[in-house]
ZAMARGU-4260 file (C-alpha; in steps of 0.2 Angstrom, whole numbers, plus 5000, padded with zeros to 4 digits):
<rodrens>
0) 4282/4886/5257 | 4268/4881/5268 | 4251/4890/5270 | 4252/4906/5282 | 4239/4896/5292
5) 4251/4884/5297 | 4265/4896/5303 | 4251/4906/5314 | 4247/4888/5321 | 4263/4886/5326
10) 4266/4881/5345 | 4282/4886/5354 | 4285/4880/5374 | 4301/4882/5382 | 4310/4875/5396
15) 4327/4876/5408 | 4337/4864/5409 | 4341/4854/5424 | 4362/4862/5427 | 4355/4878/5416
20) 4353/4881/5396 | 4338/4883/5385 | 4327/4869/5382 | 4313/4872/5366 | 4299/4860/5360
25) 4291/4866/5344 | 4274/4860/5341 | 4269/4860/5323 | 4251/4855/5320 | 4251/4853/5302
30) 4230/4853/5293 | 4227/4842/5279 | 4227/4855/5267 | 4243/4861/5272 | 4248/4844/5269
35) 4242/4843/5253 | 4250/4858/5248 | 4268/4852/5250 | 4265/4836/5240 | 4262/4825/5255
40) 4243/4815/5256 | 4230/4820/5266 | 4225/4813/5281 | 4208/4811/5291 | 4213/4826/5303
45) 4228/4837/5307 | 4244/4829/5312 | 4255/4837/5326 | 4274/4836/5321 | 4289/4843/5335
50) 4305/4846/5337 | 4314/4847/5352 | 4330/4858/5353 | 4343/4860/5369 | 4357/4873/5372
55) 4369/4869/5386 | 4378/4882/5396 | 4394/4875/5387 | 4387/4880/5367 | 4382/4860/5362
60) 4366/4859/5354 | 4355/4843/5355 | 4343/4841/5344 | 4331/4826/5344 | 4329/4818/5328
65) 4312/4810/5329 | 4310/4800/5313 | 4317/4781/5311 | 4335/4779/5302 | 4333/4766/5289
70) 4350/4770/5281 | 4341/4784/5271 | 4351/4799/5282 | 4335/4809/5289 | 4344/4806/5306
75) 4357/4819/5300 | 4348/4829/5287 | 4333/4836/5299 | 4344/4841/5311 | 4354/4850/5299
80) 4337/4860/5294 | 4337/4865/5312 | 4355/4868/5315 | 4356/4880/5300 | 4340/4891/5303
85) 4348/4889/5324 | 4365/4900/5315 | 4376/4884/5325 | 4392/4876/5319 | 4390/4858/5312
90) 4402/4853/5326 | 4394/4859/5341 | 4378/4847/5336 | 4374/4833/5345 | 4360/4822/5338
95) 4349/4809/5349 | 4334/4798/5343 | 4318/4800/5348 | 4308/4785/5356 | 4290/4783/5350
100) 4279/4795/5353 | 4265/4802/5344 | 4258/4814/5356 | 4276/4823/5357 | 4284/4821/5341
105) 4268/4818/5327 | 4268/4806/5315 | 4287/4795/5315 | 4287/4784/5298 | 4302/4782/5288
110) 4293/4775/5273 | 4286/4784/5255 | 4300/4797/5255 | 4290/4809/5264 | 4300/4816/5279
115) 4309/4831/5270 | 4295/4839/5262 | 4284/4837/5278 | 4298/4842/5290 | 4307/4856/5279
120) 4298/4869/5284 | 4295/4864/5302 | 4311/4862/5307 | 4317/4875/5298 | 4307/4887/5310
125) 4313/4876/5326 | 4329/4882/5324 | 4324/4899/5318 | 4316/4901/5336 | 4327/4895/5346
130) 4340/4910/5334 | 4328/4922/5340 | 4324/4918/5356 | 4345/4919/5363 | 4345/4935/5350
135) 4330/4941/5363 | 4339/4936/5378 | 4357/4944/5372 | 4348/4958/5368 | 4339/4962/5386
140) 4357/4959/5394 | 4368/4971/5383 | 4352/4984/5384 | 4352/4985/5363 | 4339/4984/5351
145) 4338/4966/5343 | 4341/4972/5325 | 4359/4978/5330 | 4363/4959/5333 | 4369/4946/5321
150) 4375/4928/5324 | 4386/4916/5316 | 4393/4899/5321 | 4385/4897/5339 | 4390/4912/5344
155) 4382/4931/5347 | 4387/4947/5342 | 4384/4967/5343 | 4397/4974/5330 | 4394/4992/5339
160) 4402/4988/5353 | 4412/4975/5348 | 4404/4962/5361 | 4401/4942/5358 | 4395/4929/5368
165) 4392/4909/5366 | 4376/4901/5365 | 4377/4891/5382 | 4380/4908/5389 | 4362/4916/5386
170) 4355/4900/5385 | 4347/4899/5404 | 4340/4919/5402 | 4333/4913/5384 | 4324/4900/5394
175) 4315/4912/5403 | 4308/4920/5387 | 4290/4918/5381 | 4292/4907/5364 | 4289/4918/5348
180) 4276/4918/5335 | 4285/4909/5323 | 4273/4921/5309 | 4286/4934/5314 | 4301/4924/5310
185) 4312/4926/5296 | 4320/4910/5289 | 4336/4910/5279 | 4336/4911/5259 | 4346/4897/5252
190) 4359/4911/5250 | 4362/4911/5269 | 4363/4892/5272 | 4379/4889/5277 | 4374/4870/5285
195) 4360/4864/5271 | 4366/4861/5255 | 4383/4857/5263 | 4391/4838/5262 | 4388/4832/5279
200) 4395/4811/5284 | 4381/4804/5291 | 4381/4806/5309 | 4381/4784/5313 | 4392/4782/5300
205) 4409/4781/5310 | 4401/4769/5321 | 4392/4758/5309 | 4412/4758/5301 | 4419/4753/5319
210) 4404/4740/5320 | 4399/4750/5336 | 4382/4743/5344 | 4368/4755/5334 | 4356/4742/5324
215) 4340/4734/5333 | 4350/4716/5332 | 4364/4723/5346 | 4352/4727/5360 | 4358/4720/5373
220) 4347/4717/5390 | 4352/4710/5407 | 4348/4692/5409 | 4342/4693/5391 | 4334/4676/5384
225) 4338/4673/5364 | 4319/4667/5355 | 4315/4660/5339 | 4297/4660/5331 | 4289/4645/5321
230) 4274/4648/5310 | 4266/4636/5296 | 4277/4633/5281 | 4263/4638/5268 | 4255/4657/5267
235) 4240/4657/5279 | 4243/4640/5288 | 4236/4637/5307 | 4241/4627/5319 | 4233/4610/5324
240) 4246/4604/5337 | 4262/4604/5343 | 4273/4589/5351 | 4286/4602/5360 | 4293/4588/5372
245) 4308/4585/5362 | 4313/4604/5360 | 4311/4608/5376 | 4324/4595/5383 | 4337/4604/5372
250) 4352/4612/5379 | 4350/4631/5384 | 4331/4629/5381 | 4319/4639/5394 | 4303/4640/5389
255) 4295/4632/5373 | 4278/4641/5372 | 4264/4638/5359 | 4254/4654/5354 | 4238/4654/5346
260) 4238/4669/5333 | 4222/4683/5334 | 4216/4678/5316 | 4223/4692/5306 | 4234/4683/5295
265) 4240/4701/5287 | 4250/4708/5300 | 4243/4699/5318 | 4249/4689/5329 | 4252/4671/5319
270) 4250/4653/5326 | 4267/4648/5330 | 4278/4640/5344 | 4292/4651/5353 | 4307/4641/5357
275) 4315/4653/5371 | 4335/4647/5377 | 4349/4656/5382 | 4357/4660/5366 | 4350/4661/5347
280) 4359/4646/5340 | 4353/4634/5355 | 4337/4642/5351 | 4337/4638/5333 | 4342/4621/5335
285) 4331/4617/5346 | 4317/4623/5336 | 4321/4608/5322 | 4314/4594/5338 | 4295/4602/5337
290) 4283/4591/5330 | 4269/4602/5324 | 4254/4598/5314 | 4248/4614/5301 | 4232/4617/5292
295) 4236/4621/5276 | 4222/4622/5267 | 4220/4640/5263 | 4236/4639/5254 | 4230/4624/5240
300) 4232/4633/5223 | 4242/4645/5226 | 4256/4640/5215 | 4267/4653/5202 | 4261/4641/5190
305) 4244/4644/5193 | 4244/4663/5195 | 4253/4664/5176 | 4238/4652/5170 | 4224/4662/5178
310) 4232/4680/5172 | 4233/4671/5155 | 4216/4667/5157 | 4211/4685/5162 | 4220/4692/5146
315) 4208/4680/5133 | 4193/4685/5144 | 4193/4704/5137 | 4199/4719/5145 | 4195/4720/5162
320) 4184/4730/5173 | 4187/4747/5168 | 4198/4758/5179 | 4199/4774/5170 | 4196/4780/5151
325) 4199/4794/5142 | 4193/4800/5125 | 4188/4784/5113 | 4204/4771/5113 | 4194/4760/5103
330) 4190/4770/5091 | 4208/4776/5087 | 4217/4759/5089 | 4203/4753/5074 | 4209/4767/5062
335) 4227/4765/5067 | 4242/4768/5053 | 4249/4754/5064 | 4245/4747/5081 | 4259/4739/5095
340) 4256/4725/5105 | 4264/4716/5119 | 4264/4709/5136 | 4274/4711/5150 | 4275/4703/5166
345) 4286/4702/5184 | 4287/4693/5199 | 4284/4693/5218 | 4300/4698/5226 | 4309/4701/5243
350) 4314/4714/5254 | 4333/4703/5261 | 4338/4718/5271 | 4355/4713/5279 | 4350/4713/5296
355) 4334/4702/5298 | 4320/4703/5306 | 4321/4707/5324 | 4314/4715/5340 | 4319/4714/5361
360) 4304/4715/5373 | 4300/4715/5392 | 4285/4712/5400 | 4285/4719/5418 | 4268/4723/5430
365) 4258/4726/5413 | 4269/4736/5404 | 4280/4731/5391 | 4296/4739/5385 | 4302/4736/5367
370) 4318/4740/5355 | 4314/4737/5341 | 4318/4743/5322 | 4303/4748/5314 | 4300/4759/5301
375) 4282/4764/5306 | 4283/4761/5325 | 4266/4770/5328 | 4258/4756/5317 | 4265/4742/5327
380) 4261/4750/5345 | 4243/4748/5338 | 4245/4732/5333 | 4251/4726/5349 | 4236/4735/5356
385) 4224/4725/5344 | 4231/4708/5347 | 4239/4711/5363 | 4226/4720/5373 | 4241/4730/5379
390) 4236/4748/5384 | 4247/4762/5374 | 4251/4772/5389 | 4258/4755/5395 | 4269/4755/5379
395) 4287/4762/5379 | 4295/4760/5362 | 4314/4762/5360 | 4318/4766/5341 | 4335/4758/5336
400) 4343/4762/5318 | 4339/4748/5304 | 4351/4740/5293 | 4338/4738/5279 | 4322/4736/5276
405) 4316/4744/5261 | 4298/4744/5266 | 4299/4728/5275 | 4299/4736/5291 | 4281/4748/5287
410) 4276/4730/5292 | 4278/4724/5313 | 4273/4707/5312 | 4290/4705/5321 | 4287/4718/5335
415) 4271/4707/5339 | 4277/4693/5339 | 4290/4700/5352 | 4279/4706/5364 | 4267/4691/5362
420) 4284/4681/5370 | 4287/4692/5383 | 4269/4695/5388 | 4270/4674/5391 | 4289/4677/5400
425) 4286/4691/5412 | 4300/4700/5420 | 4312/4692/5404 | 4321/4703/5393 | 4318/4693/5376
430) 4325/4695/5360 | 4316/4687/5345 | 4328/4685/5330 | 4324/4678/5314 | 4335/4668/5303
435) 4341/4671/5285 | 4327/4657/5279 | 4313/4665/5291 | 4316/4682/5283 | 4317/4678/5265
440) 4302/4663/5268 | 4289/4678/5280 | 4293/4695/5270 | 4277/4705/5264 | 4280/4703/5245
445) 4282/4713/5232 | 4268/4708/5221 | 4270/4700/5203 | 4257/4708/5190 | 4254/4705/5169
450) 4252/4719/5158 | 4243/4718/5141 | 4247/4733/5131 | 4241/4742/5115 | 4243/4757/5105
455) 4240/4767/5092 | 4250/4777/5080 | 4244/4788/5064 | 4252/4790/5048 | 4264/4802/5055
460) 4269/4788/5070 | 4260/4800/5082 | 4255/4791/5097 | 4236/4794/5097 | 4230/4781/5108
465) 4235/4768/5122 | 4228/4754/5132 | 4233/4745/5148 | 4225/4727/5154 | 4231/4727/5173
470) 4231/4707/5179 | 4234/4710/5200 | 4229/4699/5216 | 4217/4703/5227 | 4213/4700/5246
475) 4200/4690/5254 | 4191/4706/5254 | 4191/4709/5235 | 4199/4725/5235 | 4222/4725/5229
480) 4232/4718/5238 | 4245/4728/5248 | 4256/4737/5232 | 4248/4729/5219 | 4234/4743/5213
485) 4236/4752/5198 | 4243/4769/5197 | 4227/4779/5185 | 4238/4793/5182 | 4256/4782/5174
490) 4261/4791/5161 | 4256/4790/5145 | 4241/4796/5155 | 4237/4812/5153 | 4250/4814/5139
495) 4239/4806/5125 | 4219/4809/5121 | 4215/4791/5120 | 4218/4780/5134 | 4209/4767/5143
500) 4218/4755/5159 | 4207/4741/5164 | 4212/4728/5178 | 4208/4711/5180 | 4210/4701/5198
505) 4214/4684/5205 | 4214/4680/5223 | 4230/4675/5233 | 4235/4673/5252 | 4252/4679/5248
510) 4259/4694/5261 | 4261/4707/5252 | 4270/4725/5258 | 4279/4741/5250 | 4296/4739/5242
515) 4307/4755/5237 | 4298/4764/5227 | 4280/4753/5227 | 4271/4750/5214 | 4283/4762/5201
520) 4297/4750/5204 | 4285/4738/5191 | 4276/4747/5182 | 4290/4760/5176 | 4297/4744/5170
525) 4283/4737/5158 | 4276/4755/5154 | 4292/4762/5149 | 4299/4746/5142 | 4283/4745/5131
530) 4283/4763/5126 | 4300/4761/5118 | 4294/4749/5107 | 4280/4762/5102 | 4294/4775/5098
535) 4304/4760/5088 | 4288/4756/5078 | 4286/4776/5076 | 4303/4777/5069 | 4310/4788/5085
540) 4317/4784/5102 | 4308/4782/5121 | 4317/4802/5126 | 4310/4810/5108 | 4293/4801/5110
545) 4292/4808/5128 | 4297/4827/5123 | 4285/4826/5108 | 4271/4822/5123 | 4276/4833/5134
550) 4281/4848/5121 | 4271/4867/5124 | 4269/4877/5138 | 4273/4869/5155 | 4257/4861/5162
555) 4253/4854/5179 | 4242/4838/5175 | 4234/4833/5192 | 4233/4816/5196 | 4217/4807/5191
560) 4213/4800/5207 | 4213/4815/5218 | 4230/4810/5229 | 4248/4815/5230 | 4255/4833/5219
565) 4252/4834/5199 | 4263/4831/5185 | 4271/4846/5181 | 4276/4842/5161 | 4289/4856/5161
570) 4300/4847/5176 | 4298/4832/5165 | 4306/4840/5151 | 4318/4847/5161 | 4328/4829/5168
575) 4324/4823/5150 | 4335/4834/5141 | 4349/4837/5157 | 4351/4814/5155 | 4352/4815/5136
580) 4366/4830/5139 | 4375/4821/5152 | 4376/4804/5143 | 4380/4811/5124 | 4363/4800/5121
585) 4366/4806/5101 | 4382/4795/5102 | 4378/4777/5100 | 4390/4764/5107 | 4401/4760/5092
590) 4403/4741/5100 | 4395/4727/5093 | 4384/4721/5107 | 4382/4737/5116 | 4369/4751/5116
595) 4359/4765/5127 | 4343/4764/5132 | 4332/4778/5141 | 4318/4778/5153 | 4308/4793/5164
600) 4297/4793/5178 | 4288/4803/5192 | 4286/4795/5208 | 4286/4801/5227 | 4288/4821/5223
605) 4305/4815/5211 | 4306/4819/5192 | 4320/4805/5187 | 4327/4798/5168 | 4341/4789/5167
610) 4352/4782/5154 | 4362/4763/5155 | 4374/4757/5144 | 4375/4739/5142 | 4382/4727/5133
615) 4378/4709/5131 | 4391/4693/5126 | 4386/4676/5125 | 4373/4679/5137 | 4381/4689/5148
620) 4374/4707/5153 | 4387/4718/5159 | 4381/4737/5166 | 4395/4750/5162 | 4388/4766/5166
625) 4372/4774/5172 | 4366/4792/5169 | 4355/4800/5181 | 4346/4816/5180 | 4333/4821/5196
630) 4323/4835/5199 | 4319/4835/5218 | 4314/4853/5221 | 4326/4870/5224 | 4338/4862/5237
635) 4349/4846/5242 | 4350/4845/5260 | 4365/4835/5260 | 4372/4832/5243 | 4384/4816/5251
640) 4365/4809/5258 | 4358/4812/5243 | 4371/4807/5230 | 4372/4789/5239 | 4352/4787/5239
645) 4353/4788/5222 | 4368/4776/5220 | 4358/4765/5231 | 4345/4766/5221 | 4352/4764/5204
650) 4360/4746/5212 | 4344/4739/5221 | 4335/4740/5204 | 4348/4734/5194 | 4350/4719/5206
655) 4330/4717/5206 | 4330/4715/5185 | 4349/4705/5185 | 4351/4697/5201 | 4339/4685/5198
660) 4326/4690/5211 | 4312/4681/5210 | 4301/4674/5223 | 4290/4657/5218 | 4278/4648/5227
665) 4271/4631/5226 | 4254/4627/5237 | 4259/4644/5248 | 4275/4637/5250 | 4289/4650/5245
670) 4303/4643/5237 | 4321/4655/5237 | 4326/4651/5257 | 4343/4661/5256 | 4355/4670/5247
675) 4361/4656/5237 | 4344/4656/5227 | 4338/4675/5230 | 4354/4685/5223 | 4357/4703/5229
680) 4367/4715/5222 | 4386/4712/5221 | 4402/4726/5219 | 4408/4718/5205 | 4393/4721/5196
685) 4390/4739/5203 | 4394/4751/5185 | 4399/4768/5184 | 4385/4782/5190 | 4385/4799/5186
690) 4371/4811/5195 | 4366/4828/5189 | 4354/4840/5198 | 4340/4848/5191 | 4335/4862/5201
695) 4316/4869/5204 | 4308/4882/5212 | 4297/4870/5221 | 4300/4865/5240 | 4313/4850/5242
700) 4305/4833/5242 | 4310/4817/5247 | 4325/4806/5238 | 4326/4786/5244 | 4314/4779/5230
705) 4311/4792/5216 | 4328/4786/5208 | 4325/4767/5208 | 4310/4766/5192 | 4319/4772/5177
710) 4333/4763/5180 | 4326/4744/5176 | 4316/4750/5159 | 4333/4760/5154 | 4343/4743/5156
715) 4331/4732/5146 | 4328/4746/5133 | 4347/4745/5133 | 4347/4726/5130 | 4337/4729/5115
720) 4346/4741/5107 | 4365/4727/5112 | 4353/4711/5105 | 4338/4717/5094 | 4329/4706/5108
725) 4315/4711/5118 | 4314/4709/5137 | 4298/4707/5142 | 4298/4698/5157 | 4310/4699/5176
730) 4320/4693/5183 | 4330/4696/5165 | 4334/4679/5156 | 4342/4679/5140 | 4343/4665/5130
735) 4362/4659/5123 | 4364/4652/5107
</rodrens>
């Protein structure tokens, strides 16, 4: 639960509806403590978040569901907060998405696994509200006290005298109510939910199936024009000049416009030429007849080739600028029984969400419309300020569900790009669409790193000391690049006395962005990966090294740097021993060329381990079963939501280590262009996943990348265990006889 403060700050406002019926905006301003109490990170001042509820004279509910839909089910599962604390049926709910807007709705990001601890208690009181305020109303008109009524199922009713009424029929006089303190509200305990905790089909679902008009790429506009968008070929190229002749004779072509970007080469406006026609494919086509002259120069050097060189460099240099230390690593790796050494490294990769980049504009009078899906849409409004110079109040911002994105769409490049086309077409409905090549070849990387590790183990094979060398990029203002920093507080940290992590960087005008899980999605894989080894060298395995570390009374360790909730050891143990029950971990596969392997992590709010079993023939890696144990707080929302963001998951990391995902660059140039050369995930290789539940009595948390980490240093610890060979680098490549 939340701080008192919060529920006395609470803001209520009601309304009629036009026809009759109850209409109930929540206003929620939520204070940086308050914030930080729940897990989520602070912010610079209080952020307002609301929820706004309608009951019908004829019992439907609509409740507006004001955060994005990625595919991550917080369309359906906020609502069902509401609905549950509102005592309605499931069935009389109907759910509409929220447009942008910050002063209304607070902060609307679906990104970092954030909106269910944030919203659980807000929307929880929403409907609680709503529940009291028709009690009220029901109350006044049957001339009874408001203790002697009980709901259930959208409807009200007074057992002594055996009345009832619907919701839609005391909606109107509820209206007329002044809102109540929500301090005086009593929520439901889990006991009473008859809505949370229940499976629930995600409420696009039967029309994603019936390939129903949902996703940002089916907006369709009167008198709509089609527009693709050419930028340099290298990371940070400009434009020098563009022959547009040629293209702009083409069949179906409207406009060919060249656009000068605004200099931000990280998420501006780029230099490019809009090829505008009257459908996408003309478009297209047409864009192969420019002849445009690029500056490439920032991009010489920037070559994979040279990046491994440089981190290679950086590792015979020494240790790096020193990020955090505790204790005296030296010392104890000098006096070592025996000391365990290795480096492990991965690439940059992409996002490849199934529906590319896209984003429909119109620029009318000075005001511009959009639809776009974006996962941080407040984010690109003010970037189309910045670049743009267009006024918000001049914004409207139309949120249309996303097939994908992963991170990829924290990140508006697109929706810039968009409304830089339709500022130069006024009065045009354009729709920018990007091709498969443009996706893959523009994304907002997931950066590559190098690991050098080291540690120590006494006579006894305790782990008494550990070291990390961190090889990142940095920007053109020295600090990380995006999703490429160290996390100070990865475990072993905190968990041994002698630890150092030092970092060393090398500059790079790669994009780089958040993918699932940033930042843990790699360094689970090394950390886990190498701590294996260290539990090998030991004479152990990773899960009884972990216990050993994490053995004694529950502890909350909090994190080094001062951001996000701490490490609580006894949750930890907890998904540790439920994955080594679930899996028979004891019982080794009996197959020649077939093992387990373990891994743990805490990211996001999300205590996850995870067992894979593996086997490997003539090359040939073959994923039979995954084990999942998650501890994500006291309830499940929606067990069918939650049970496939973990499948989801368990697949994208999977695909990520096996796939062959790799993104490689030669002067700025990326390489992969399409699926034929960066693989995703297929059924066939899909194994076996079996999820247990690890209950806490801390307040839910979030579920769409806590469960991706583990599984990636569980498969290659599995590989180990099939081949007695180490992997040490991603994509995985091993070598056949």
């Amino acid at each position: 639960m939340l701080p008192e403060t919060l529920n006395r700050r609470t803001l209520l406002k009601t309304s009629l509806l036009a026809g009759g019926g109850l209409a109930l905006e929540v206003l929620i301003p939520m204070p940086v403590r308050a914030l930080a109490a729940n897990g989520a990170a602070a912010v610079a001042a209080p952020a307002t978040l609301s929820a706004f509820v309608s009951v019908a004279p004829d019992g439907i509910v609509t409740i507006v569901s004001k955060n994005p839909e990625i595919g991550q089910g917080i369309k359906t599962s906020l609502p069902m907060m509401i609905a549950d604390e509102l005592d309605c049926a499931w069935s009389q709910v109907r759910i509409d998405q929220a447009d942008a807007d910050a002063k209304r709705y607070g902060t609307q990001v679906a990104g970092g696994s954030t909106a269910t601890p944030n919203n659980w208690l807000p929307m929880r009181q929403a409907g609680a509200a709503a529940r009291a305020m028709l009690v009220q109303a029901a109350a006044a008109q049957w001339n009874v006290s408001v203790d002697e009524i009980t709901t259930s199922q959208g409807r009200i009713f007074h057992a002594a005298s055996g009345r009832s009424m619907g919701y839609g029929e005391i909606a109107s006089r509820a209206a007329a109510l002044p809102a109540p303190d929500v301090s005086t509200l009593r929520l439901k305990t889990p006991e009473q939910f008859t809505i949370i905790g229940q499976s629930v089909v995600g409420i696009d679902s039967p029309r994603i199936v019936k390939g129903k008009p949902i996703f940002g790429i089916d907006t369709r506009l009167p008198g709509m024009l089609y527009a693709v968008f050419e930028v340099a070929p290298a990371q940070g190229g400009r434009l020098i000049s563009a022959d547009v002749e040629a293209a702009r004779q083409a069949p179906g072509v409207r406009h060919v416009i060249p656009l000068t970007g605004d200099g931000d080469a990280d998420q501006g406006l780029a230099d490019g030429v809009a090829v505008v026609a009257t459908n996408w494919w003309l478009a297209n086509q047409a864009r192969k007849r420019l002849a445009v002259k690029w500056d490439l120069s920032a991009a010489q050097g920037h070559t994979s080739a040279a990046y491994q060189a440089k981190a290679e460099a950086a590792f015979a240099a020494g240790n790096g600028e020193e990020l955090r230390r505790d204790g005296d690593p030296a010392e104890h790796l000098a006096k070592a029984a025996r000391r365990v050494k290795a480096r492990y490294q991965y690439p940059f990769i992409a996002h490849a969400p199934m529906e590319p980049q896209n984003c429909t504009a119109v620029y009318t009078d000075g005001k511009l419309e959009i639809w776009a899906p974006t996962q941080a849409p407040g984010g690109g409004l003010t970037m189309i300020q910045k670049s743009l110079g267009i006024a918000a109040d001049n914004i409207t911002l139309h949120l249309t569900r996303m097939g994908g994105g992963f991170g990829r769409r924290l990140l508006n490049d697109f929706m810039v790009q968009a409304a830089a086309i339709a500022k130069a077409v006024p009065g045009t409905a354009i729709k920018l669409l990007w091709s498969r090549e443009d996706d893959i070849r523009r994304d907002y990387y997931r950066p590559g790193g190098w690991h050098d590790f080291e540690a120590a183990l006494d006579g006894n094979g305790k782990l008494t000391a550990f070291t990390d060398h961190f090889v990142t990029f940095h920007g053109s203002d020295g600090k990380a690049v995006r999703a490429a920093d160290m996390n100070l507080s990865m475990i072993p940290a905190g968990l041994v006395q002698h630890l150092r992590y030092g970092r060393s960087m090398m500059p790079t005008v790669v994009r780089t962005g958040p993918l699932r899980a940033p930042g843990s999605n790699a360094l689970c894989f090394a950390s886990q990966s190498f701590l294996d080894e260290v539990a090998v060298a030991a004479g152990t395995d990773l899960p009884a090294l972990m216990l050993s570390m994490l053995a004694g009374e529950p502890r909350e360790i909090p994190p080094r740097d001062g951001r996000g909730p701490p490490f609580d050891t006894g949750r930890a143990r907890g998904v540790i021993q439920k994955v080594l029950q679930t899996s028979a971990w004891a019982q080794k596969p009996q197959q020649a060329g077939r093992g387990k392997g373990f891994a743990f992590y805490f990211c996001h709010q999300g205590y996850f381990a995870e067992v894979v079993e593996a086997s490997v023939a003539a090359g040939n890696i073959a994923v039979h079963q995954v084990w999942v144990a998650g501890d994500i707080g006291s309830q499940i929302v929606n067990p069918m939501g939650a049970e496939n963001q973990v499948k989801g998951a368990i697949i994208d990391g999977l695909a990520q280590a096996l796939a062959g995902q790799e993104i490689g660059f030669v002067e700025g140039v990326v390489q992969q262009s399409n699926l034929h050369d960066f693989h995703l995930a297929r059924i066939d290789s899909t194994p076996q996943i079996e999820i247990a539940w690890v209950k806490s009595d801390k307040p839910p948390t979030g579920l769409g990348e806590p469960a991706l980490p583990p599984v990636i240093a569980a498969l290659t610890n599995a590989i180990y265990v099939a081949t007695g060979t180490r992997v040490r680098s991603l994509p995985v490549r091993l070598k056949t006889a």
